[in-house]
N, C-alpha and C positions, 0 to 999 in steps of 0.2 A: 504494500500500500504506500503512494507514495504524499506527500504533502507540498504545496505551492505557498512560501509564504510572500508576499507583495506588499506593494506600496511601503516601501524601506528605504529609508537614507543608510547607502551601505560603504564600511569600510572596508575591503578586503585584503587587505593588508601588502596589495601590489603597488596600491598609488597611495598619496599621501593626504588624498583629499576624499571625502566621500561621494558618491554615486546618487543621486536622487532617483528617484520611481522607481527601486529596485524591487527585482523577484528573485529568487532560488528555488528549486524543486530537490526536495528529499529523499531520497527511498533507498532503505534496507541500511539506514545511518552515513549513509554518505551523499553529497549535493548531486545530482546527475545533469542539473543543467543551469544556468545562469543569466539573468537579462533583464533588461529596464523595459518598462511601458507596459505593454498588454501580454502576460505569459502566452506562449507561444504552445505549450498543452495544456490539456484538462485535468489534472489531478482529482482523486475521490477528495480529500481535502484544501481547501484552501484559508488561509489564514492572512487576516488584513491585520498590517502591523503599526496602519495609523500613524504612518508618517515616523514613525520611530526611527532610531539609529542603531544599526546591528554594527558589532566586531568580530572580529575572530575570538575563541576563548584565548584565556591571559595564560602564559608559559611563567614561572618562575622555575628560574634556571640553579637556584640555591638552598635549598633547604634542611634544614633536620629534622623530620618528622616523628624521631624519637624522642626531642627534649620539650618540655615543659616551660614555656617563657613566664610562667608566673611563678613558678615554686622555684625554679632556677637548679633544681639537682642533675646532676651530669653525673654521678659515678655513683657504683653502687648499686648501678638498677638490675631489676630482675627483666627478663626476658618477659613475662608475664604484662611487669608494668609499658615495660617499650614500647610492646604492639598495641596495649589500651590507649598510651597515648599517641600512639603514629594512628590508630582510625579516627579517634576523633580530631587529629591535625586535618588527618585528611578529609575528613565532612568538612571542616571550617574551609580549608582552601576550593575548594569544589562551589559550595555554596557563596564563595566571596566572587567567584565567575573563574579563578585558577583550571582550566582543565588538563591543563599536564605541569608535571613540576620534572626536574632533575635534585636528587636527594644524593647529598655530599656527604655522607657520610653517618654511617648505621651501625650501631650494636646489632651483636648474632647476626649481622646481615638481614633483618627484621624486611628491612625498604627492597629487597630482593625475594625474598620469601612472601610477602605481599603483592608486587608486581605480579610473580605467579599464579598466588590466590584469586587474585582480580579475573585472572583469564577464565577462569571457568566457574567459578562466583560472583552472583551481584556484590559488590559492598560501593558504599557511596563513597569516591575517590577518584581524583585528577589520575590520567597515566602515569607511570612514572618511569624514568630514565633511574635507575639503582646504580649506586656506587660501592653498597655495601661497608666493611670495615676499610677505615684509609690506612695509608702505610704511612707510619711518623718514625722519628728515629729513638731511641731508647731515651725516657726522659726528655721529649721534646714536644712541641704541642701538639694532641691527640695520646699523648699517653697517660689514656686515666685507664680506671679498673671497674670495673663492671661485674654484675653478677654480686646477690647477697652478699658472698664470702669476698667479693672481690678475685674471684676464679678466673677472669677471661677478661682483657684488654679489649678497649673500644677498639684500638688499630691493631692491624700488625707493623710488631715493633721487627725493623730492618736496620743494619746497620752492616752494611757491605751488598754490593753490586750481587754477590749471589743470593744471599738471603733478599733483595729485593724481588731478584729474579723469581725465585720460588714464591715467596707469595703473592707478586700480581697471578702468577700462573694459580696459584690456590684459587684467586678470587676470582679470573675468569672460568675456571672449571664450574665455581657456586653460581655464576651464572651474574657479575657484573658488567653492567653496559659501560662503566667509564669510572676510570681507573684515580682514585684523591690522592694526592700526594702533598706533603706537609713541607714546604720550603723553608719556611720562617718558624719563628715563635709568633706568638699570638696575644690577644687583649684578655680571653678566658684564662690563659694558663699563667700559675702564680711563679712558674721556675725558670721563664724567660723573658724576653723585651721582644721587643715586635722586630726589632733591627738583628736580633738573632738567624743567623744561617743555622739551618738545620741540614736536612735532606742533600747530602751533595750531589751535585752535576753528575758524575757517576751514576749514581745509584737514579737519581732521575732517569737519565739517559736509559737504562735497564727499562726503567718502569715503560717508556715512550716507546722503544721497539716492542715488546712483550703485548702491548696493546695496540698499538697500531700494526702488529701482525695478524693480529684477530679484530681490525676493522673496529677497536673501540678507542676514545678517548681519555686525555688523559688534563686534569684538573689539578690545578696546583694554587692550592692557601700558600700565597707568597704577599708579604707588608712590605718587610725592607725591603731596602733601593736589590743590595747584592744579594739576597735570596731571591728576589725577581730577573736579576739577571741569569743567576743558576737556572730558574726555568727556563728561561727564557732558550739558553743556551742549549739545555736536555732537549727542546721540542716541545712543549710540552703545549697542547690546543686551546687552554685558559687562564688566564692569570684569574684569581679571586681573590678581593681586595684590592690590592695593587696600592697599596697607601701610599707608596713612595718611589712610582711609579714617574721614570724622568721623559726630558723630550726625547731622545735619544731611544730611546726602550720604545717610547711612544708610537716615534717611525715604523720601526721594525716589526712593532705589530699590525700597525694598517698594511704595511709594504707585504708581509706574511700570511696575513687573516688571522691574526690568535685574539682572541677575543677577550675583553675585560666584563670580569662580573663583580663590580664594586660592591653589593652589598651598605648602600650606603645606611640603610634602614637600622643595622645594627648599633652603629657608631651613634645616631640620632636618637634611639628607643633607648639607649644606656643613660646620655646624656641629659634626657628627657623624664626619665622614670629612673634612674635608678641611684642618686645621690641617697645615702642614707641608709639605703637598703643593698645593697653589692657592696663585697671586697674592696676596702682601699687599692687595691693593686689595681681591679681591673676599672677604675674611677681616675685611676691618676692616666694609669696608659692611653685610656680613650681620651682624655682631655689632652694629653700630649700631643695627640695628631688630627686629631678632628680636621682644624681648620686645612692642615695640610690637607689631608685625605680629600676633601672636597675639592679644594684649591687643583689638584695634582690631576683627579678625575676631572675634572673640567677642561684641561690642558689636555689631557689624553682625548679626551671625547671633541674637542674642537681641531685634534692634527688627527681628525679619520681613523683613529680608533673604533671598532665596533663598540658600544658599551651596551651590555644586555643587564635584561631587568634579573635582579636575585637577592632576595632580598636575608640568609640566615637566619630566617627563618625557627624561629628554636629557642634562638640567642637572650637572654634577659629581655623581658617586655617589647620583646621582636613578633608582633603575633601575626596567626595563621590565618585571621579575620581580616585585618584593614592592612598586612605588613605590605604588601603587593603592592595596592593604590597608593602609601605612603612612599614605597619607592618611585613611582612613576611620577610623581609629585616632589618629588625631590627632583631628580632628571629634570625636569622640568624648573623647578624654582629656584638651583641654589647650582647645576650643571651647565646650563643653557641649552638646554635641549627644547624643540618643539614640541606640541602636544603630539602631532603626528610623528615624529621622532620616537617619543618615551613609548608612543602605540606599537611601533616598528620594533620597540627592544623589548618588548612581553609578547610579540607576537611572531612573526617572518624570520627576524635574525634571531632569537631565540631559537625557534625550530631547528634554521640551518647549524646551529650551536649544538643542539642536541641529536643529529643525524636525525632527524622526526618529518623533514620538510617536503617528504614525497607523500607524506597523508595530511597534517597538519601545519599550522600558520597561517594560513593566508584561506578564502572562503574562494572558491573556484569550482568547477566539474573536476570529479574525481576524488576531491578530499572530502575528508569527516567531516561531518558538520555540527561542530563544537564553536558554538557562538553567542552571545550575549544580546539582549537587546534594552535600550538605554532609552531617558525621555529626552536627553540634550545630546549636543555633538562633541564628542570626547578629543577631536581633533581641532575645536575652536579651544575650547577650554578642559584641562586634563580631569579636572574635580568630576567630570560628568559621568568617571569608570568610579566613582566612588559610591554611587546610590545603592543604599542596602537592598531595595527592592524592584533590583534589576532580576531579568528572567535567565535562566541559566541553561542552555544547552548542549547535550554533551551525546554525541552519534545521533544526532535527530532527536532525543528526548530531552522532555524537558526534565532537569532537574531544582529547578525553584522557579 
């Protein structure tokens, strides 16, 4: 059965402008056809959308759908509690208009084992691109302990070219689409500075063949300047973060396609919510770079950088509800990015980010039709992806 929806100001994520009098026809969860004015067949359904503004659904490219941004615990969990909190992440992202995310980084591999589950059970949740456990280096950021007793490390801890070698190879056997690697220290972790090199070029380098032999990507938490060059250097497909992120680095990723996923939303929701309540440590470090962090993404993102939306999703008062809109809202207010711009980076270039872009990103004949419908134009003004009582759909149904 197929459905005709019309009369839509449509975004599809190909141009930067919307479309007036738009139609799309539906059937068996993917669009089969496309066009303004009077559809051109008869569907058994037709649905008038009243002049409305469709999107593509929103990608965030960064998440953790095992942590808790209100309770703030990271170590120590049971497998039990990870998956309760990675479903109802996933209900909040899904019903925020989220229809696929990329998950950076999983205890037990939970966002994997999930990913699975989804295929052949309903549960309410965006696709997801799994990363599974990241590789950190021993006592480096990602090395917390998990499990009651503290039995089983969030990462696998590497520390030589071979032992990397072996455990990407573990985690593409478990079945990771794209491979986290720990370049730097971090704002979470109390036993480094963010300007810390962790992960060396080496062992990078490992992770980068080993996955892009098996056609997956490879992610790299890199802050400092010379831990982003280390990625940079390995291959590696993402900077995330990129705090200290120079011109020069800058170049070499538009000139290469390696993409930035700032995560601005973390550094903001810390500074925003979390005086008084969080660790001194990770209070002084976000205030340390904040302004850079912005500053630096801005520069990257004005010398052709790709910058995709992602927001850590997880992180302190990072949440799974509004963290998305708040990113795209920053891009826009404090980056200089366009509205139609911050659309392009939760949508199109995100996909092409996630290898997704042969079904999803962009609203066309042939792909999914996972798309949102809005009362204003998200492309005049960004605030318009933020109405709580937008319509959610994700393969032709609707989800809210």
């Amino acid at each position: 059965m197929s459905t005709i929806y019309y009369n839509a100001n449509l975004f599809d994520g190909n141009k930067t402008e919307t479309t007036k009098n738009a139609w799309f026809e539906v059937e068996n969860g993917k669009i089969t056809s496309i066009g303004t004015g009077k559809p051109t067949s008869m569907a058994e359904n037709q649905i008038d959308l009243h002049n409305k503004f469709v999107t593509p659904g929103l990608i965030n490219a960064h998440t953790h759908m095992m942590m808790n941004p209100v309770t703030n615990k990271l170590e120590y969990l049971s497998e039990t509690e990870v998956t309760a909190t990675a479903l109802q992440n996933l209900r909040d992202m899904l019903e925020s208009g989220v229809t696929y995310i990329r998950d950076c980084g999983c205890a037990f591999n939970t966002d994997i084992k999930l990913r699975d589950f989804a295929k052949d059970h309903h549960i309410k949740a965006p696709g997801i691109i799994a990363s599974g456990r990241p590789m950190s280096m021993t006592g480096g950021h990602g090395d917390f302990k998990e499990g009651l007793n503290g039995d089983i490390d969030w990462s696998y801890l590497t520390d030589s070219p071979n032992e990397m070698r072996k455990s990407v190879r573990t985690a593409l056997k478990l079945g990771a689409d794209n491979i986290k690697v720990m370049a730097t220290g971090g704002v979470m972790s109390a036993g480094d500075n963010i300007d810390d090199t962790a992960l060396t070029p080496a062992e990078m380098r490992v992770a980068v063949e080993e996955a892009h032999h098996k056609r997956k990507t490879v992610a790299a938490h890199a802050q400092g300047n010379s831990g982003i060059q280390n990625a940079l250097d390995a291959g590696v497909d993402s900077i995330e973060h990129g705090i200290y992120v120079d011109e020069k680095q800058a170049a070499f990723m538009a000139k290469n396609n390696v993409y930035l996923v700032p995560t601005l939303n973390a550094a903001a929701s810390i500074s925003k919510y979390g005086r008084d309540k969080l660790p001194s440590y990770m209070i002084r470090k976000n205030d340390q770079v904040k302004y850079d962090f912005f500053k630096n993404v801005s520069m990257a993102f004005k010398n052709g950088v790709k910058v995709i939306v992602g927001t850590d999703a997880g992180t302190p008062f990072n949440s799974f509800k509004t963290g998305t809109w708040e990113e795209m809202q920053l891009l826009v207010n404090e980056i200089g990015a366009t509205p139609a711009q911050a659309l392009l980076s939760a949508t199109k270039y995100a996909a092409d980010l996630l290898g997704i872009s042969k079904n999803y990103g962009t609203l066309e004949a042939g792909k999914y039709a996972d798309f949102l419908v809005l009362d204003h134009d998200p492309t005049q003004k960004i605030d318009a992806i933020t109405q709580s009582d937008k319509s959610v759909f994700q393969h032709g149904k609707q989800i809210k």
